[in-house]
N, C-alpha and C positions, 0 to 999 in steps of 0.2 A: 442674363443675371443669374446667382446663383440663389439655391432653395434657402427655406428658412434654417437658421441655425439655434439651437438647444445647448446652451451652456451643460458643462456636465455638471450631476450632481456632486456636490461639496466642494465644487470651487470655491465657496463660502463658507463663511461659519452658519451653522444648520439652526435652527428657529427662527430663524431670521427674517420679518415680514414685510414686505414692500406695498403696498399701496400706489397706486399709477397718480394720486396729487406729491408725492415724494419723487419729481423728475428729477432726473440724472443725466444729462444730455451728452454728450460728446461721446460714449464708451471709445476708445483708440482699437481696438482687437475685435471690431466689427467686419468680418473677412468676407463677407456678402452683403447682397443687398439687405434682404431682414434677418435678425437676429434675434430670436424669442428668449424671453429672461421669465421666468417664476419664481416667486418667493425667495428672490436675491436680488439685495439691494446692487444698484447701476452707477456706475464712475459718471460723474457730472462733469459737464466738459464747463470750464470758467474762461474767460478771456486773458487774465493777469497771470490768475497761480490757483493749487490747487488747495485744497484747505479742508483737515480735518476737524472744524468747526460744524460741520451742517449736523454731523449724528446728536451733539449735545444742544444745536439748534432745535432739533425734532421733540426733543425731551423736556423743554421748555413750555411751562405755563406760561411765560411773561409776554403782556402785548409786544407785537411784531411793528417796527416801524414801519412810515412810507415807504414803500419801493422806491421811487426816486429819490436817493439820499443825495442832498446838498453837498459837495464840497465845501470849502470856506470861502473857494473863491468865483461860487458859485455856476460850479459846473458839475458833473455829472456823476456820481463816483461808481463804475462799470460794476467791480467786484461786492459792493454792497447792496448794487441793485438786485444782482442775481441773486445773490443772500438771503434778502430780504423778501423778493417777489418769491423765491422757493420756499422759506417759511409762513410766510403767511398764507399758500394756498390750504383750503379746505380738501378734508379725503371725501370725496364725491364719488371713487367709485369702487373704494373696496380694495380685494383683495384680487389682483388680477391679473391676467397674462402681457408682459408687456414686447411691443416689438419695435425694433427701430431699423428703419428703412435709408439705406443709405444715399446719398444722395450726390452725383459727379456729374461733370460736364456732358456724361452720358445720356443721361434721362433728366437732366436736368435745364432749362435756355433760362438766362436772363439777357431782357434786350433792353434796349433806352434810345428813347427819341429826345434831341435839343429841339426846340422850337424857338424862332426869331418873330421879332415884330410883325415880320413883312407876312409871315406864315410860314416860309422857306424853311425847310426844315432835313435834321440829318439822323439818322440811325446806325446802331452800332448793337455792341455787345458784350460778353468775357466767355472764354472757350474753356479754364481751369477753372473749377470750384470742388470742393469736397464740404460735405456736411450730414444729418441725419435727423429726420424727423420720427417722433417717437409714439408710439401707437398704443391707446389702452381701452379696450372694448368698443372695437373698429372706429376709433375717432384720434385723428392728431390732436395731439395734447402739446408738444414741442415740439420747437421747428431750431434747428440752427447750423448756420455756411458758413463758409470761408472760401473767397474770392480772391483768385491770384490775380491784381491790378492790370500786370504786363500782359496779360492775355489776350486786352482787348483788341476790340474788332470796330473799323466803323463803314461806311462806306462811300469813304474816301481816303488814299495813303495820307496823304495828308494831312488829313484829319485824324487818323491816326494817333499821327505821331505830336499833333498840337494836347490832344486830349491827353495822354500822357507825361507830359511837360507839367511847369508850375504851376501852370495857369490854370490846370483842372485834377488830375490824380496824382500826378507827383510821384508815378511809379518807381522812382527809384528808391526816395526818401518812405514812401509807406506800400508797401509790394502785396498788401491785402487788407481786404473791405472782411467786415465780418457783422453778424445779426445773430442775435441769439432775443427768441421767446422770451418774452414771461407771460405771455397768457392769449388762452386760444379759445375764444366763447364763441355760443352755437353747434349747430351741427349742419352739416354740408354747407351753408351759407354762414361763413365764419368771419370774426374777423379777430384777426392777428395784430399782437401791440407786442413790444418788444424793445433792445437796445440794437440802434446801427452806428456802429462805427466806422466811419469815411474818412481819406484825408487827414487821418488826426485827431478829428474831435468825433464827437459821441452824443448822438441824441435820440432820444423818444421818438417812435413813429408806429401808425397805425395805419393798419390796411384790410382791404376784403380781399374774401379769397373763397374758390368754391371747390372744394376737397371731395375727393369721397376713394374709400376704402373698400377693396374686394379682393379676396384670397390672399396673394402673397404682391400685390401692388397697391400703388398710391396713385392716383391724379390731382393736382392741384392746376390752380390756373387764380391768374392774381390779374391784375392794372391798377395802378394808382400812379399820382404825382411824389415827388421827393424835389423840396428846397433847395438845391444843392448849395445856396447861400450860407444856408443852414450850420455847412462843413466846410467854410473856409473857400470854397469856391467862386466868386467873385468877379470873374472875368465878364466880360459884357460884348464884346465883340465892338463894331462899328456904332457910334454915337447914333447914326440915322437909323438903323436897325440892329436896335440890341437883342441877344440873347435871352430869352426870359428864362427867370430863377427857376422855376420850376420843370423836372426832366421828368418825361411819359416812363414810366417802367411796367416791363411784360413779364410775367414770371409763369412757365409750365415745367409741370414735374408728372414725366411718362405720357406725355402727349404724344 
């Protein structure tokens, strides 16, 4: 991987203050692994679209809604979560150096185990992701992926190719998973809440995770369960031993 990178001076407009609770996540012209940013505000990467609403958001007295904002037909609405979770953080830590660490199917595994009634159980995975976690006084503050669906791995061809079908990712119809932070409390023993997008739909999920931060690297290391109910996923396998709802997920980053 390559060193850290320093934005040149004035690629911004100059007085210009950022604070590490004013995340920006996705910057696109992240050309190594970390990229160090001072006192210049950071392109925020959104799921939908891009939106010059945030700077007049910052400048705002007015209470900040729920983060979860209600659709009407009550689902999820992705772009106002992000919205809303990014204005309503507190500046906790100032004026500070921020770095974001990029994140590929290089240094990055996600793996996932089905388990069935019987215990019988299968394992797999995804080989394409691109993403960036963002670092502000050696502590991730935002985390966010993007998961090319068709990647996956499992082990069995077979299985493979069923897990990609209707019946579970739908890789043709939705060709990536994506998760984007809205908030990372603790330190080294954290835990991560955030929007995941699966399958189509989008919801709330909360996970541990044990991070830590040295020179120009990141470690993380995750396990937790995901619904997959949750997203449309449904399948049940044989009436005598069904599939349960819930898939093991592994997550390391520079292990």
């Amino acid at each position: 991987m390559g060193g850290p990178h320093r934005r040149p001076a004035g690629s911004h407009s100059t007085g210009e203050r950022v604070s590490c609770s004013q995340r920006k996540i996705g910057n696109p012209d992240v050309p190594t692994s970390l990229s160090r940013m001072k006192g210049q505000p950071m392109k925020r990467y959104l799921m939908c679209f891009a939106t010059l609403a945030f700077a007049a958001g910052c400048a705002s007295e007015e209470p900040v809604a729920d983060p979860a904002v209600e659709t009407e037909h009550g689902g999820v609405d992705e772009a106002a979560y992000s919205e809303n979770a990014a204005a309503g953080e507190h500046d906790e830590h100032g004026d500070h150096e921020h770095v974001m660490f990029a994140l590929s199917g290089d240094n990055t595994e996600v793996l996932f185990t089905g388990v069935k009634d019987s215990g019988d159980s299968h394992s797999g995975g995804f080989k394409t992701l691109t993403g960036e976690m963002e670092i502000c006084e050696d502590k991730v503050i935002g985390l966010m992926v993007t998961i090319e669906t068709d990647s996956l791995w499992s082990d069995a061809d077979r299985l493979t190719g069923h897990l990609k079908n209707e019946d579970f990712f739908s890789v043709n119809e939705f060709p990536e998973m994506k998760f984007e932070s809205s908030s990372i409390t603790g330190d080294g023993e954290v835990t991560v809440t955030g929007m995941l997008t699966m399958h189509g739909e989008t919801a709330e999920i909360s996970f541990p995770a044990t991070i830590s931060v040295e020179d120009d690297s990141v470690k993380m290391t995750s396990e937790f369960q995901v619904d997959r109910t949750k997203f449309g996923m449904d399948y049940v396998g044989k009436a005598d031993d069904p599939i349960k709802p819930e898939v093991d997920i592994k997550v390391t980053v520079g292990g």
